[in-house]
Phi, psi and omega in degrees: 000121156288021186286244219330308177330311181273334179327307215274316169297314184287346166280315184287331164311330202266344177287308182302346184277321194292318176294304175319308177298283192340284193290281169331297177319289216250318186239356162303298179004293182265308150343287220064164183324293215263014162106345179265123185292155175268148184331300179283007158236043193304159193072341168286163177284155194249147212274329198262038187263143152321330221247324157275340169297328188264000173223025155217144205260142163328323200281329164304324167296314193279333186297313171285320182308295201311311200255353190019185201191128216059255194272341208282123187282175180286191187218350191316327184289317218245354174235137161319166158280341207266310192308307187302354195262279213307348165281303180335302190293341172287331163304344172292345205227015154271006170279347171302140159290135181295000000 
């Protein structure tokens, strides 16, 4: 049956939309769009290095979103766990190519 397949592309689809407004709302500020920190997040990682894209996991990205580190505060209260996948899954796809 092909249901589930496509359930599951349009879930994903609909997280990554959901982490982008997410991520844009709450951590480009500091983050920036495209992953490159910005003055108030100077010292933080720019989402869009290679070298953080290959040693850090979604699960790693939502575990620090959640529990947060240095100036950055934590997000656990304030965000699901479903939110915190879907910001995680959108910093993956700022290592990506257009």
């Amino acid at each position: 049956m092909r249901i589930a397949p496509i359930a599951s592309i349009f879930a994903l689809a609909l997280a990554v939309n959901v982490g982008q407004i997410l991520y844009e709302t709450k951590c480009a500020q500091c983050h920036g769009k495209d992953g490159v920190a910005k003055p108030p997040g100077k010292g933080s990682k720019n989402f869009n290095d290679p070298e953080f894209q290959k040693l850090w996991t979604e699960e790693s990205i939502a575990q620090i979103t959640a529990d947060g580190k240095g100036k950055m505060p934590g997000y656990r209260s304030r965000l699901t766990p479903e939110q915190l996948r879907a910001v995680s899954a959108h910093v993956k796809t700022l290592g990506t190519s257009p």
